[in-house]
C-alpha positions in Angstrom: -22.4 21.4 14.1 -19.2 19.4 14.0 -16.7 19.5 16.7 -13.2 18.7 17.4 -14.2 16.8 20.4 -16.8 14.4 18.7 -16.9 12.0 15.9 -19.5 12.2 13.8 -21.1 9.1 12.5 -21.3 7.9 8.8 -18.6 8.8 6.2 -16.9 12.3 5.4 -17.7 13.2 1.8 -14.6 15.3 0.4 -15.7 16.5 -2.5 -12.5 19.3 -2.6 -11.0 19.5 -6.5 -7.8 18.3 -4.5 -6.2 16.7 -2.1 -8.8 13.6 -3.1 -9.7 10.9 -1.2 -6.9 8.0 -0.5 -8.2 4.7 -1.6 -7.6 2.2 1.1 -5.2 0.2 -0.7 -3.0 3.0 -1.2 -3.3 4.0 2.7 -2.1 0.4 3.3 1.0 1.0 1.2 1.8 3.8 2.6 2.0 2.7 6.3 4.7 -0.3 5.5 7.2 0.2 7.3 10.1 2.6 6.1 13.1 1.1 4.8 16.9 2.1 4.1 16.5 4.7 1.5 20.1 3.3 0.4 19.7 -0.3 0.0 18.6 -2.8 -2.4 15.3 -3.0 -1.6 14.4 0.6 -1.9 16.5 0.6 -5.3 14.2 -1.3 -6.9 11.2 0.3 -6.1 12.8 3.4 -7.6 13.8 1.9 -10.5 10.6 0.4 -11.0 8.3 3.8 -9.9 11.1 6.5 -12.0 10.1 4.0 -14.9 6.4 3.0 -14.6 5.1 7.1 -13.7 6.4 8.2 -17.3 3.4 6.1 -18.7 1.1 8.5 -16.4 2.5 11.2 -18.6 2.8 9.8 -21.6 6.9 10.4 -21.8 9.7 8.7 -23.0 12.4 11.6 -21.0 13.2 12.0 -17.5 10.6 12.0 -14.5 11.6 14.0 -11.6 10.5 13.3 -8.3 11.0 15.3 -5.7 9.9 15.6 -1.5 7.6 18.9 -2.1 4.2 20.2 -3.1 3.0 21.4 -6.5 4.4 25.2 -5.6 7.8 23.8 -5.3 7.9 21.8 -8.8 6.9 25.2 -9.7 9.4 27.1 -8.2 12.1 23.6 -9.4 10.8 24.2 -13.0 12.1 27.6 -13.2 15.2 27.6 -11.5 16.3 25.0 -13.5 16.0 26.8 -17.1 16.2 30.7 -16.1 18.8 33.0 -15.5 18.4 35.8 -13.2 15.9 38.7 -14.8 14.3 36.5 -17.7 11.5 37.2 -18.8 8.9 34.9 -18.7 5.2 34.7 -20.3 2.1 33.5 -18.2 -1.5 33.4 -19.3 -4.2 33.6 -16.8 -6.8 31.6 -16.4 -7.7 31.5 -12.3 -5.8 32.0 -9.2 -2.9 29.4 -10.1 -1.9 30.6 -12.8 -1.5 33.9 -11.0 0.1 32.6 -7.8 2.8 31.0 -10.4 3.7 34.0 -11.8 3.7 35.8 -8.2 6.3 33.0 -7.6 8.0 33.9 -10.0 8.6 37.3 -9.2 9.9 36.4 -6.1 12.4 34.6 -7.6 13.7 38.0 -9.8 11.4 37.1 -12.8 10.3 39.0 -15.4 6.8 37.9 -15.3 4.5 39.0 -18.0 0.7 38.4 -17.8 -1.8 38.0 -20.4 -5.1 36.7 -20.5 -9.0 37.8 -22.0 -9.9 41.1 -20.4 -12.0 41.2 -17.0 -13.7 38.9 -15.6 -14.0 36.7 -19.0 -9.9 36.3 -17.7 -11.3 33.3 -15.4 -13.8 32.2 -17.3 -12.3 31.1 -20.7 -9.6 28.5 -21.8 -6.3 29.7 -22.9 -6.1 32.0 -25.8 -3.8 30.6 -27.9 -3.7 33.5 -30.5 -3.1 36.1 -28.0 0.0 33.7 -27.0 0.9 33.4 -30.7 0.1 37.0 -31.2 2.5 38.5 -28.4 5.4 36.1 -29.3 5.3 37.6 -32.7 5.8 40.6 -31.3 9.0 39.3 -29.5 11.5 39.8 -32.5 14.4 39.7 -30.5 13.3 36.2 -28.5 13.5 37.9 -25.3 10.5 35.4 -23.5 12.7 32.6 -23.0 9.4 30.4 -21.4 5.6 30.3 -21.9 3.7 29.2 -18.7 0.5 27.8 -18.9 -2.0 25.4 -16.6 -3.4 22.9 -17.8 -6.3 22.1 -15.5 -7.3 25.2 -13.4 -9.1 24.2 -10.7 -10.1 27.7 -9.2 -12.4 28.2 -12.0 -13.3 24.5 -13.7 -11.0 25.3 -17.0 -9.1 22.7 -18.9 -6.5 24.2 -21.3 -5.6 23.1 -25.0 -1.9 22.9 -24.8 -1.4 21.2 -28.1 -3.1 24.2 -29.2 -0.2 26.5 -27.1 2.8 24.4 -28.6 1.5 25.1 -32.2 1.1 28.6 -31.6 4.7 28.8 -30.2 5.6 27.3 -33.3 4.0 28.9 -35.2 5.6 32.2 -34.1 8.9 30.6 -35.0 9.8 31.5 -31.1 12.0 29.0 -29.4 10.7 29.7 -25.9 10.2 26.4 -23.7 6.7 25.5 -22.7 5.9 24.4 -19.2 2.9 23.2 -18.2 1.3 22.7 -14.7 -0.8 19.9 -14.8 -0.9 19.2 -10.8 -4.7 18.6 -11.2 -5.2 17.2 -14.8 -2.5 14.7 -14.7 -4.1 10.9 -14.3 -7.9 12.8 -14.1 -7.3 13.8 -17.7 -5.7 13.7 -21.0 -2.1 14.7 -20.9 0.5 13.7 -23.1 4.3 15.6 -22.4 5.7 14.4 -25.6 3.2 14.1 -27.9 2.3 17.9 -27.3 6.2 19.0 -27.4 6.1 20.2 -23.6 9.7 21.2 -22.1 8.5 21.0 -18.4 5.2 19.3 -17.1 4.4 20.3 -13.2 2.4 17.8 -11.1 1.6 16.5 -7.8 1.0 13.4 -5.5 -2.2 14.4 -4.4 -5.1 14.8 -6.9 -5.7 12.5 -10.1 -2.6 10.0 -8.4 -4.7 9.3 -5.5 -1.9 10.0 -2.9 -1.9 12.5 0.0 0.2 15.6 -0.8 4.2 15.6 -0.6 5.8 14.6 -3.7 6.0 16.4 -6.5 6.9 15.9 -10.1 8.6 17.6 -13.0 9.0 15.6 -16.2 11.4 17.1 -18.9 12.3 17.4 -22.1 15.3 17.6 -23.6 15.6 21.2 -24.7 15.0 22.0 -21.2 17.9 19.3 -20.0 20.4 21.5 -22.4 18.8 24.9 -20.8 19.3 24.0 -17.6 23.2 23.2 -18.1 23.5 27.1 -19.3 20.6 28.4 -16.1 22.2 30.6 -13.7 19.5 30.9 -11.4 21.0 29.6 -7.8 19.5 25.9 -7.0 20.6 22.8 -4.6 18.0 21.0 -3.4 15.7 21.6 -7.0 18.8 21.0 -9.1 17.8 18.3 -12.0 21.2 17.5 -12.5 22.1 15.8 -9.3 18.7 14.0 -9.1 18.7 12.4 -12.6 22.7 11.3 -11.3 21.0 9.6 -8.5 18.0 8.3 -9.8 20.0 6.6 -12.6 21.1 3.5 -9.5 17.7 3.6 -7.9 17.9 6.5 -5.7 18.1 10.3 -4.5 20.6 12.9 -3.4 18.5 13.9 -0.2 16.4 12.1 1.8 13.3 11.2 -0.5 9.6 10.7 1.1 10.2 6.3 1.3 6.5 5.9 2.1 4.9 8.1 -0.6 6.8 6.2 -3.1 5.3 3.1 -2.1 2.2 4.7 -2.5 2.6 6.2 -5.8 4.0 2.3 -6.4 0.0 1.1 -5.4 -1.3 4.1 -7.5 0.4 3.4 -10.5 -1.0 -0.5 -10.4 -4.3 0.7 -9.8 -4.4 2.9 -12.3 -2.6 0.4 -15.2 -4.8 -1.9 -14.5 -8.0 0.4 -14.7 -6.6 1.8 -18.3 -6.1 5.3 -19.2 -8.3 5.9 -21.8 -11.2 4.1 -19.3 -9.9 6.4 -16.3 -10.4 10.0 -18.5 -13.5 8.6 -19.9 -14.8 7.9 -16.3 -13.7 11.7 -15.5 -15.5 13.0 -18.7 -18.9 11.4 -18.0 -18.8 12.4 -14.5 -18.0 16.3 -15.0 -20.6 15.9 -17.7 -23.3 14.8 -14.9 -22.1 17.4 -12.4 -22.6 20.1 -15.1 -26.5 18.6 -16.0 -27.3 19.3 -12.1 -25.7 22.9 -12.0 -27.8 23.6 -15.6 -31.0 21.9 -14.0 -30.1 23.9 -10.5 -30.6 27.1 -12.7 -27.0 28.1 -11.6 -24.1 28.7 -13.8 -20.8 27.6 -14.1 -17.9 29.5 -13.8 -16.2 28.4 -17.1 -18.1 29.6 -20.0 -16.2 28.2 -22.5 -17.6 24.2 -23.5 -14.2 23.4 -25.1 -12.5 23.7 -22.0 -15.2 22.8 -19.5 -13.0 20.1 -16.9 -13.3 16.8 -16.3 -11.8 17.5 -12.9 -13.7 19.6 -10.7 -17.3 21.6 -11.6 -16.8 25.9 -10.3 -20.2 27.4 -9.9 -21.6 30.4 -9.4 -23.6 30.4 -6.0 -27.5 31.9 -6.4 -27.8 35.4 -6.6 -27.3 37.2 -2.9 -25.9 33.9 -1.6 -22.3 33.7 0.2 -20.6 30.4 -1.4 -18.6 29.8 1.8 -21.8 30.4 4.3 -23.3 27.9 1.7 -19.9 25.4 2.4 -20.0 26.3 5.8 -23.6 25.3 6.3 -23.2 21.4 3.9 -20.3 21.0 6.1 -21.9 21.4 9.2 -25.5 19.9 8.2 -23.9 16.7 6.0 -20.6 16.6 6.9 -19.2 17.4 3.2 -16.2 19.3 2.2 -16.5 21.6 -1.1 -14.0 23.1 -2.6 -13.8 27.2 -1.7 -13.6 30.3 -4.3 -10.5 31.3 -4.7 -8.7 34.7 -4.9 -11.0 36.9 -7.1 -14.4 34.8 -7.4 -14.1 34.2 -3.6 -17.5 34.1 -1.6 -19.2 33.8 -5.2 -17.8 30.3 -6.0 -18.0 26.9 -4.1 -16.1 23.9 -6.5 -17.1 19.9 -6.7 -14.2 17.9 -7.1 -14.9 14.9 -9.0 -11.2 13.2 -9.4 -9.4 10.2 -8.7 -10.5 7.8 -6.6 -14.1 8.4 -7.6 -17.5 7.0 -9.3 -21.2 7.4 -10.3 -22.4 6.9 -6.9 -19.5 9.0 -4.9 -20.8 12.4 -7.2 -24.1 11.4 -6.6 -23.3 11.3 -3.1 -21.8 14.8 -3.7 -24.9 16.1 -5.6 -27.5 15.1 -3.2 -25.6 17.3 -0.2 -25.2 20.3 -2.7 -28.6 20.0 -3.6 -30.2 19.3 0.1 -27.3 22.2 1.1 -29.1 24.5 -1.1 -32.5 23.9 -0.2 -32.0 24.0 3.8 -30.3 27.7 2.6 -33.5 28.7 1.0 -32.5 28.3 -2.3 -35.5 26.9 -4.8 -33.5 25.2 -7.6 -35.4 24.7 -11.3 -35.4 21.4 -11.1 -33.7 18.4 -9.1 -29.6 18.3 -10.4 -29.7 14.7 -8.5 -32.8 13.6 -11.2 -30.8 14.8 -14.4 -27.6 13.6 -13.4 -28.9 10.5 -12.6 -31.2 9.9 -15.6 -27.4 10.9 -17.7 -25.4 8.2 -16.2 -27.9 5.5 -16.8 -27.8 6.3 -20.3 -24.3 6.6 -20.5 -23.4 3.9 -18.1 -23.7 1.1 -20.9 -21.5 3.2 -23.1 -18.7 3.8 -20.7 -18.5 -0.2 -19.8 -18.9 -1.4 -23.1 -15.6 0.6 -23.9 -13.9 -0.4 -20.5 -14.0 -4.3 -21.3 -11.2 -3.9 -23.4 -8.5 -2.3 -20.6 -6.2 0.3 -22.7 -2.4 -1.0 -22.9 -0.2 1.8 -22.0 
């Protein structure tokens, strides 16, 4: 059992759907030593990280940076385009979308939920027709913004948002779209301008490779002009004064020096390494996490292939089996971190991360202690999920590197 007081030997496998491992070379960034967040030299690492982290979501508008977690470029997204008592719309597809609209109640939100009914609520991609649907329905515009994640990593689902922006459209409804992709972006396929998003939520500390503390919001510029006309009290969140700032190189408060430099390193690394390469990498390994779940004879929590993530794997533990016991005991016996179930699948889902900083032999790493996890728990599994996911990525391995000789210019 590990202890506090000892050190065990070998390497600590976190397989968690986020924070992800720190590659060295951005944990050597990061300890340089802080500078004057007021001089020259920290001007043009601004300059140079406000400019280079729009290519990481494919944007031409404004990139907000801020000292904060995901949940506050939540809470920064709305302030900055609501009034008091709007209502907004939020479709549910696992615990973060809900806690985002719980958030926004707090804030004196009119927070609407929809989603599939029951259980099928976590276990399906966003509905766009039921978004299209109940905008219809809105004849007098009263849902000023549609809320929607992009990668939910409670239950494995990747959302179509170009799918959600047509179906705004096609409603002929000018509510803004905002989008939390604080797992997908740099793990997946995102593209702020391309898909018409107003607001796109992120954060440091999955796909970017950095430990948590910044957070981002990249906007649009119908959601600039709403947020001249937004009543909703703000200082530190307030866009205005930031993008004043950040137009010389630099902030209105104190920002997190050291991060930046990482998110400098992070932004090289993944340049150099392509986009297109770095979302094919994530594609072939979530398709080798799902071959071991199927050969397991376990299931995952997203049912729905369209949206199956390239992310993170949720699955379903065996029948009579506590998912955190089973996280508890691979923890304890191999010294691996998995990802808990969340809010309602909790104790009935344990979650492989398989982001960022990551390769064949890192999920292999995190399929043998699952599967060895499993068997010291009593569980028989079908078959051997380290056998089929192997015997996928030798056969797609020559595919993936033919395609990565040519890095993508972005």
């Amino acid at each position: 059992m590990l202890k506090l007081d000892t050190h065990p030997s070998g390497h600590h496998f976190l397989n968690i759907p986020g924070p992800s491992p720190v590659p060295p070379r951005i944990l050597r960034a990061i300890s340089f030593q802080v500078i004057d967040h007021r001089g020259p030299e920290f001007q043009a690492l601004a300059l140079k990280v406000l400019e280079d982290v729009k290519k990481v979501f494919k944007t031409k508008q404004p990139v907000i940076i801020y000292a904060a977690s995901g949940t506050g470029s939540w809470e920064s997204a709305l302030v900055n385009i609501l009034n008091p008592g709007d209502k907004i719309l939020g479709y549910e597809t696992g615990q973060f979308a809900h806690l985002w609209m719980v958030l926004a109640k707090k804030l004196g939100l009119n927070a609407e939920i929809i989603s599939k009914p029951g259980d099928a609520a976590w276990r399906w991609g966003v509905d766009a027709n039921l978004i299209e649907e109940r905008l219809k329905q809105d004849t007098k515009h009263e849902i000023k913004a549609v809320c929607v994640v992009h990668n939910e990593t409670a239950t494995g689902i990747t959302s179509n948002i170009p799918a959600v922006r047509k179906a705004i459209d096609n409603a002929k409804h000018p509510a803004l779209l905002l989008v939390d992709t604080v797992s997908g972006l740099g793990s997946a396929d995102y593209r702020h301008d391309e898909w018409g998003v107003d607001v796109t939520i992120a954060g440091s500390q999955k796909g970017l490779m950095l430990p948590p503390g910044l957070g981002f919001n990249a906007i649009s510029q119908k959601a600039i002009e709403a947020s001249k006309k937004a009543t909703i009290p703000r200082a530190y969140w307030d866009w205005a004064d930031i993008m004043e700032f950040n137009k010389q190189g630099f902030w209105p408060t104190t920002p997190n020096t050291n991060l930046l430099y990482g998110l400098h390193e992070a932004l090289d690394m993944m340049m150099t390494e392509g986009l297109d390469n770095i979302f094919a990498r994530h594609q072939r390994l979530g398709e080798a996490c799902r071959r071991a779940v199927a050969a397991w004879g376990l299931e995952n929590q997203c049912l729905d292939a369209s949206a199956y993530s390239p992310v993170n794997t949720a699955i379903l533990a065996p029948e009579g089996m506590d998912s955190d016991a089973l996280r508890k005991h691979i923890l304890e016996r191999f010294n691996m971190a998995l990802g808990t179930g969340l809010g309602r699948v909790k104790g009935r889902v344990f979650r492989i991360g398989h982001l960022g900083d990551c390769n064949d032999l890192t999920l292999m790493a995190a399929l043998s202690g699952v599967e060895m996890g499993l068997q010291t728990m009593g569980y028989k599994p079908k078959a051997s999920g380290v056998v089929a996911a192997q015997d996928f990525l030798k056969s797609a391995g020559n595919k993936i590197e033919r395609e990565a000789e040519s890095p993508v210019v972005v």
